[in-house]
N, C-alpha and C positions, 0 to 999 in steps of 0.2 A: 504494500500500500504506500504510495506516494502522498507525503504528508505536505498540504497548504504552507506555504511560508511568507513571510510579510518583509518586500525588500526595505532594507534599510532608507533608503530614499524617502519612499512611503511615509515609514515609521518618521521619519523626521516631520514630512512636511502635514503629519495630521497634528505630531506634536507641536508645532511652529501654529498650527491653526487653531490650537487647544488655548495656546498660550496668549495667543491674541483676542482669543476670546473672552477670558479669564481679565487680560489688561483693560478693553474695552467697559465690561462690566463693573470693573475698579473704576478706571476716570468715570463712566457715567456717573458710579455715587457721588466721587470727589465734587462731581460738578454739583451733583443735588443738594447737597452739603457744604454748600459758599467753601469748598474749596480748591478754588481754583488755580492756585499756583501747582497744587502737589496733580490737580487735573491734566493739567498742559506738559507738567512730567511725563505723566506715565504716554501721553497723547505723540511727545517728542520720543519715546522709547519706540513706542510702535512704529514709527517713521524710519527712525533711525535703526533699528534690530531684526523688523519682521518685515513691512511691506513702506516702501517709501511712497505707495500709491495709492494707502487708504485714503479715501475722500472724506471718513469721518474724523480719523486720527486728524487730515489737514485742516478743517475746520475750528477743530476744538485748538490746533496751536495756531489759533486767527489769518490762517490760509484765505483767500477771497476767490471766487469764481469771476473773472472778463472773461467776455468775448467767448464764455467757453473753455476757457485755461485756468487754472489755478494759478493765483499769486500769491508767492511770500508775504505778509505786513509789512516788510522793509520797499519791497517793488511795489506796492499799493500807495504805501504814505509817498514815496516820491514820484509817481505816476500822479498822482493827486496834484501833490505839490507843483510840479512840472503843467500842468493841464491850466492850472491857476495864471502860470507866468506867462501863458499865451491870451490867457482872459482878461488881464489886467495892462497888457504890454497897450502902448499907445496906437490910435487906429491911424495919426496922421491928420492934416489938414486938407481940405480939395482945394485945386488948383486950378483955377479956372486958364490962363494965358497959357496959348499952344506950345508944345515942347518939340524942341527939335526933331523928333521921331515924325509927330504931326506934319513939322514946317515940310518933312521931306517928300515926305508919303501920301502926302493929303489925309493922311487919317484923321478920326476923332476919337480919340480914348478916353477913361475917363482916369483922374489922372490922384493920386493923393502923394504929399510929402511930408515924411517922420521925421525922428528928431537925427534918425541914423538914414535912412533909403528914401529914394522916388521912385516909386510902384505906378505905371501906368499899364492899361490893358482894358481887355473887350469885353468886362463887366458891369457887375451895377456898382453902387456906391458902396451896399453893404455887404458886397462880397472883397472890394476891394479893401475894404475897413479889414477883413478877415484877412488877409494876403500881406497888408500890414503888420496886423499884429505879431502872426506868423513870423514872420523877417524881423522883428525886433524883437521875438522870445528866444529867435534863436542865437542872436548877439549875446541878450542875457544870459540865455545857458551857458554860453562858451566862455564870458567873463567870469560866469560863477564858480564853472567847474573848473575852469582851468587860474584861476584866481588871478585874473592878469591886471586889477586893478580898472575903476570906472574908466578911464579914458580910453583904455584899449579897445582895439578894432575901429576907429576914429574914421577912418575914410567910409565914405558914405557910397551905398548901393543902388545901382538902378537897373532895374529890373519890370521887364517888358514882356506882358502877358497877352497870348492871343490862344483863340480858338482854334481856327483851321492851319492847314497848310499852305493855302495860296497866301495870305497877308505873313505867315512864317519867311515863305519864299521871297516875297517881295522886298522882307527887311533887309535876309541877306544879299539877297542883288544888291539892293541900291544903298542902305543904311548900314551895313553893317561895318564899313570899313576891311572887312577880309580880301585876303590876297583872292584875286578873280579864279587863281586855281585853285584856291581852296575850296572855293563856294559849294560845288556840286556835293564836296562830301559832307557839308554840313547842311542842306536843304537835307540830306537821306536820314539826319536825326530830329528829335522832336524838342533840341533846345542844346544850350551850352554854355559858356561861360566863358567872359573877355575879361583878363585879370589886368590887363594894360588900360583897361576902363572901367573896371569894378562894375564890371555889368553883363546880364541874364537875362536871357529869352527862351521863352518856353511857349511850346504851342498844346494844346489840351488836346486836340483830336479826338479819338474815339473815349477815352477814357470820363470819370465823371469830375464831380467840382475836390472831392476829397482829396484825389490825385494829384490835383494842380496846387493844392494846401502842401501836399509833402514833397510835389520837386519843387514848390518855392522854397522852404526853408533846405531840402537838399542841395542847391544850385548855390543859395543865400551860403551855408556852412562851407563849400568850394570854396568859395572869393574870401569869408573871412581865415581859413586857416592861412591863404593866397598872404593876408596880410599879417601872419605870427609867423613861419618860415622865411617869407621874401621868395621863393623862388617859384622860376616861371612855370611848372610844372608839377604839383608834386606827387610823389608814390600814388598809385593807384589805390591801393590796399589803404593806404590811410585816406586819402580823400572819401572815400565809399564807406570805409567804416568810422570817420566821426560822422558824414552823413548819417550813417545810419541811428547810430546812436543819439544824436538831434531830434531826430523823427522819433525817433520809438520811445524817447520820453516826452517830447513835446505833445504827439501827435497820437502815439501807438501807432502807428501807420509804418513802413517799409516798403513801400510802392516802387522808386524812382530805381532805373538801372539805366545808368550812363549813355551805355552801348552795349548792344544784347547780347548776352553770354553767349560761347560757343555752341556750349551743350544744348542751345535752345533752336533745333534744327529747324523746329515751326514756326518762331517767329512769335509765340508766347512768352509773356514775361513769364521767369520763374520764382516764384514768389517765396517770402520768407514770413510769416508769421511773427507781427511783431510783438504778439503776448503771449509766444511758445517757442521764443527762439531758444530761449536760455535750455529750456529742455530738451528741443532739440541739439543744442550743441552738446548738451552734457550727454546723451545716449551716444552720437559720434564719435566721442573722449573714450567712453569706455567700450566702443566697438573699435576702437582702434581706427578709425575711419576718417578720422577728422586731419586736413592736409597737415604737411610739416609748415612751419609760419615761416622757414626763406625759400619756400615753393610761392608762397602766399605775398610775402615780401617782395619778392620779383617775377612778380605776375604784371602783366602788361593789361591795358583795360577790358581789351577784349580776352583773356584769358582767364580773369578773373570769376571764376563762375560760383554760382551760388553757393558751393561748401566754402570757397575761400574767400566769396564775401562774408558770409557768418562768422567766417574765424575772426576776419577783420573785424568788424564790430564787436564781441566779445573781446577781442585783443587790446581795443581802445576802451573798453571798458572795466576791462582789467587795468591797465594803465594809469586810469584816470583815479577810478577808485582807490588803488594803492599804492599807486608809482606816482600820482600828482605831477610833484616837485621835477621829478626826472623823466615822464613824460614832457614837461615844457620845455627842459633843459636841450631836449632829443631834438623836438623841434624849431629848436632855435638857432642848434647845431650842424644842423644838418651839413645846411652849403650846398651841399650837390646829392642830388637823388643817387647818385651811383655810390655815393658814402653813408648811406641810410643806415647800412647794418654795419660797419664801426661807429657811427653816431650814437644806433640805440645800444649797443655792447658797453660801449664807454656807460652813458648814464645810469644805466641799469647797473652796472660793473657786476656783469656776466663776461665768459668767454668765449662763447659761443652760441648760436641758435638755437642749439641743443640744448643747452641751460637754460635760455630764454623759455623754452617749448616747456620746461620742466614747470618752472614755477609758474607759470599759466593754467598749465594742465590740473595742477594743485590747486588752483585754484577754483576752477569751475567744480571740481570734484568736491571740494568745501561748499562753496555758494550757490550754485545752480541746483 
């Protein structure tokens, strides 16, 4: 007779079930019984010990549900916080006397001036109030975070919004100042950024009004790192990932992508969810999956595809968070895009990539 046996596996993962049931049933009193610090204990065990995916365990340690995701309390209070600095940021005055875009084109936009930017384009008043504020929350953020003192980012933005293609087209012909062989490659995009005139055009196309909110302050966050480095170009991977980082706490939003990924053979953006990135980055981390950051480093704009935009943005966000001091140091340092990675090695005082990649990794594995 062949006798039943119970694999170990098994045994463990009924005892792991037993156990969490037994924890559950503890915090639930804890909580019935105003006590909730020793609640949020046992709540943080469960997370941490058994399943980092209970929904009940994330609630009772004040987990929140967006959009469908789960937030930590620390990405909530500053999502919040961030949401504020776009509500409150100044809408600008309206401008009525034609501006030179007008004088050239015969246009009529309608036109508002901040205390930082000149936002003209092919809106109403109260959307443009919105595209304002936008571009001056995003200044703020980059002052705040990067602590560079009120004055900083000082040269002032203008940025030209349109709907279609034909009046996109028409700027570049005739307004835009570009070399006439450059033109044709820039009508094939839906906007870009002149750092030699602190100024951004974007056309909305098929997309909706939300979009046009997140490539103005992505185009807007271009032009101001333009003016914390000095240099005429900079890193791919950083341009795209403080963008990103702008947006997803300004806006939650991650829409804009420069120039379309490789990997996007159709011609669909490929998108990033900008309130499940983190967890998506953290599942890549431990699937081993996620790029090495000087593949990501010296990725060219069109190579940069959406695993090594996400790194980028997490990577700035690590920086930001922890490295502050030595993220500004890095790009201030720089000088030359081809000196990027001795620039960030120095600041960081790491010796390598490899190292850089270590303490990154560490850290999503803690935070995320």
């Amino acid at each position: 007779m062949t006798q039943a046996t119970t694999s170990p596996n098994t045994a463990l993962t009924a005892a792991a079930a037993k156990a969490v049931s037994e924890l559950e049933s503890l915090a639930i009193w804890a909580e019935a019984n105003a006590l909730k610090d020793e609640a949020k204990g046992i709540w943080e065990r469960i997370l941490r010990d058994y399943d980092s995916t209970s929904e009940r365990a994330m609630k009772g340690t004040g987990w929140e549900q967006r959009g469908g995701h789960w937030l930590s309390p620390e990405d909530v209070a500053r999502l919040d916080a961030d949401k504020k600095k776009v509500d409150t940021s100044s809408d600008g005055a309206a401008v009525a006397e034609p501006s030179d875009v007008e004088k050239i084109l015969g246009w009529t936009l309608v036109k508002r001036r901040g205390p930082h930017a000149f936002l003209e384009g092919a809106y109403t008043e109260d959307e443009m109030k919105e595209l304002m504020r936008v571009t001056e929350a995003t200044r703020a953020q980059l002052i705040e975070a990067l602590n560079l003192g009120p004055n900083a980012l000082s040269k002032p933005i203008h940025g030209i919004l349109v709907k279609t293609e034909g009046p996109y087209h028409d700027f570049v012909e005739r307004a835009s100042g570009l070399d006439p062989a450059e033109r044709p490659i820039y009508k094939q995009l839906d906007g870009y950024v002149h750092r030699g005139r602190m100024e951004f055009i974007h056309v909305q196309g098929k997309y909706e009004f939300p979009e046009v909110k997140d490539e103005t302050a992505h185009l807007a966050s271009h032009l101001m790192l333009h003016q914390i480095t000095g240099l005429g170009f900079d890193p791919p991977w950083l341009q795209e990932g403080v963008a990103y980082w702008v947006t997803g706490r300004l806006l939650q939003t991650a829409y804009t992508r420069c120039v379309p990924p490789e990997t996007s053979a159709s011609g669909v953006r490929e998108m990033i969810d900008a309130l499940d990135w983190k967890r998506d980055m953290k599942q890549r981390v431990e699937a081993g999956t996620s790029p090495q950051f000087r593949d990501v480093m010296l990725a060219t704009m069109t190579t940069l595809n959406a695993p090594k935009q996400l790194k980028s943005w997490s990577v700035v966000e690590f920086l930001i968070t922890e490295h502050r001091d030595q993220f500004v140091a890095f790009l201030r340092g720089m000088r030359n895009p081809a000196k990027q990675e001795e620039a960030l090695l120095k600041a960081l005082n790491v010796k390598t990539t490899v190292d850089f990649d270590a303490l990154w990794t560490a850290y999503v594995k803690e935070k995320y």
